[in-house]
C-alpha positions in Angstrom: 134.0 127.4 130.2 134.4 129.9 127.7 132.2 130.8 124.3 134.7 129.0 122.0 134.0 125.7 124.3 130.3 126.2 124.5 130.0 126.6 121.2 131.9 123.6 120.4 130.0 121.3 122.2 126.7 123.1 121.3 127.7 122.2 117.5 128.4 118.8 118.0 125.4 117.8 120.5 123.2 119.4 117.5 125.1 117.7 115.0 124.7 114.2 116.8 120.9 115.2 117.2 120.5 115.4 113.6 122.2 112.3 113.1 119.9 110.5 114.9 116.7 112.2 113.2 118.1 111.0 110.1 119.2 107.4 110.9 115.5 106.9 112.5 113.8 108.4 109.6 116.0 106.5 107.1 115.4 103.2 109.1 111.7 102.6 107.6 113.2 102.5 104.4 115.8 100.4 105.7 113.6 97.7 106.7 111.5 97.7 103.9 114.9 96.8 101.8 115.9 94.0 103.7 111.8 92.4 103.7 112.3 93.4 100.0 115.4 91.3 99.6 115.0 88.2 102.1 111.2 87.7 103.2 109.1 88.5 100.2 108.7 85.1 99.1 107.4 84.4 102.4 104.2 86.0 102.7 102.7 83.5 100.6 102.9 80.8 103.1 100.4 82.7 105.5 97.3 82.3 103.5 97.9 79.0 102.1 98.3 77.7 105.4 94.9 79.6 106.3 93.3 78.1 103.2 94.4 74.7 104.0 93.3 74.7 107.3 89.6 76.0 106.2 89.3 73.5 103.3 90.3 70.7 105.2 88.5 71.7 107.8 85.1 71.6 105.2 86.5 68.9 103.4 86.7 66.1 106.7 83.4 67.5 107.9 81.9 66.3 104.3 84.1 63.2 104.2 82.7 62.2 107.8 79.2 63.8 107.4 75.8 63.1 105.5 75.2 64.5 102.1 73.4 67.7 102.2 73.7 68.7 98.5 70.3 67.3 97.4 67.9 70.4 98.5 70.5 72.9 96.8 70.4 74.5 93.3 73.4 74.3 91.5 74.6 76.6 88.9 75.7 75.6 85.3 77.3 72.9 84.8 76.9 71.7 88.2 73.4 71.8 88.0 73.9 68.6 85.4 75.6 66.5 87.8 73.9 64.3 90.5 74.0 65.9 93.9 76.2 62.9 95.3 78.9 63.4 92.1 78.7 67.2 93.1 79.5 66.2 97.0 82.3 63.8 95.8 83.9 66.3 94.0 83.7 69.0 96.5 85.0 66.9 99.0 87.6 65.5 97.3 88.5 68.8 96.1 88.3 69.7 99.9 90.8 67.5 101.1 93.3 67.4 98.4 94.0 71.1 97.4 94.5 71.7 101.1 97.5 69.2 101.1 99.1 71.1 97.9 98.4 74.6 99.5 100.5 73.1 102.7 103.1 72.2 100.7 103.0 74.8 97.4 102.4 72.4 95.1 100.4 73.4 91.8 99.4 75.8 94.2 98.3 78.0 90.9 96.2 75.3 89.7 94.7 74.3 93.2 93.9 78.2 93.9 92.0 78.7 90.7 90.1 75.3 91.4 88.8 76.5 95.3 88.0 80.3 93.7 85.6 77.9 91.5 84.5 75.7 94.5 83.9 79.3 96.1 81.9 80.5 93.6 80.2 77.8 93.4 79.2 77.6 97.1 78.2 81.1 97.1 75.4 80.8 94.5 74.3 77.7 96.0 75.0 78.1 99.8 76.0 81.5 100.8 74.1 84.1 98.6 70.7 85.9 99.7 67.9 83.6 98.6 66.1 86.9 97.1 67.6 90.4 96.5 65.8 93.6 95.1 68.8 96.4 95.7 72.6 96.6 96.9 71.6 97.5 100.0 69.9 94.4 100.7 72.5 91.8 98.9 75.3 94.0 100.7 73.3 92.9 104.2 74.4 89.4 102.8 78.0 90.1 103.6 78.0 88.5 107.3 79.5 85.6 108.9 76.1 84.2 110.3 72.8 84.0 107.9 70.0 86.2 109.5 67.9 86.1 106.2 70.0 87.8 104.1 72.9 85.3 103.3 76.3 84.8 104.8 79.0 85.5 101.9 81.6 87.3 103.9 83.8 84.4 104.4 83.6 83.0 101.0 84.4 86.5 99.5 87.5 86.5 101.9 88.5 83.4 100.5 87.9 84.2 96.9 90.5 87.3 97.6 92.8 85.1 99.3 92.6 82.8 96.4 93.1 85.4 94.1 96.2 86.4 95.6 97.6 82.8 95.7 96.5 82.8 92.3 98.4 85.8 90.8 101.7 85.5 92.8 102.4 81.9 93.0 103.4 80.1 96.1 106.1 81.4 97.1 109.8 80.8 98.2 109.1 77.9 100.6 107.0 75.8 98.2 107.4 72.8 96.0 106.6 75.1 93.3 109.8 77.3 93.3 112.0 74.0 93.8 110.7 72.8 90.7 111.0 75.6 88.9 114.5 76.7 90.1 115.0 72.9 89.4 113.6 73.5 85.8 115.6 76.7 85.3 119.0 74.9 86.3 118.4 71.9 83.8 117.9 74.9 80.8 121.3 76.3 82.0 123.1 72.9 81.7 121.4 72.2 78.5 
């Protein structure tokens, strides 16, 4: 083989080398276009799904359990209802939201509704009983309660919630039928 050959086929085995650095550096963005343009309406479904299973989950456990509610203390306004109202409405609460969260109806509504249910729960349930500093409310943020409260959960939830709450349900949802059914009916109108 002479130089001219060598060089040739150096040129082009670099050249092809390259090529490949850039298509594998390029393909990040790559993907990230085509989530962009057919799965980001999907990521809702994950935590509804989540939500509905815990809810429910809470929700048949009160329907098909005793009422507990009496020894709590309730905040404002619940704290003027009767503990068995306060149980009917959290369970009812419980078991219907996670039905619209399955299928992304009002899912909006039925978010901001459990965020209030979660609040609610924490200051009645899940918060430390007594607190003097942040260090000792932040020991509070556990799953189990050793003393200091068990709010990590609820928190999670709230987030969750939150999220629901901000970017709707989604593409698979009864919501976005309804409103690309609303948005057709304005264009024929």
């Amino acid at each position: 083989m002479n130089n001219l050959t060598t060089s040739y086929y150096g040129n082009r085995s670099a050249s092809l080398i390259s090529s490949g650095i850039q298509q594998v550096c390029a393909l990040p963005g790559r993907l990230s276009c085509w989530f962009d343009r057919n799965a980001h309406g999907l990521a809702p479904v994950f935590p509804r799904l989540l939500l509905a299973y815990e809810f429910g989950e809470a929700g048949l456990e009160k329907l098909n359990g005793e009422n507990w509610f009496a020894d709590l203390s309730f905040p404002f306004p619940f704290n003027l209802l009767t503990a068995d109202v306060n149980w009917t409405l959290a369970t009812g609460l419980e078991i219907i939201a996670p039905l619209a969260l399955i299928l992304g109806f009002m899912t909006r509504f039925f978010s901001a509704a459990l965020m209030m249910l979660t609040i609610v729960a924490i200051a009645a349930v899940h918060r430390p009983v007594e607190w003097h500093s942040l260090v000792e409310l932040w020991k509070g943020y556990a799953i189990t309660d050793q003393g200091h409260g068990n709010f990590k959960l609820p928190l999670m939830y709230l987030l969750m919630l939150a999220t629901l709450l901000f970017s709707g349900a989604g593409r698979l949802s009864i919501d976005a039928w309804l409103r690309f059914r609303l948005c057709q009916g304005l264009e024929h109108a």
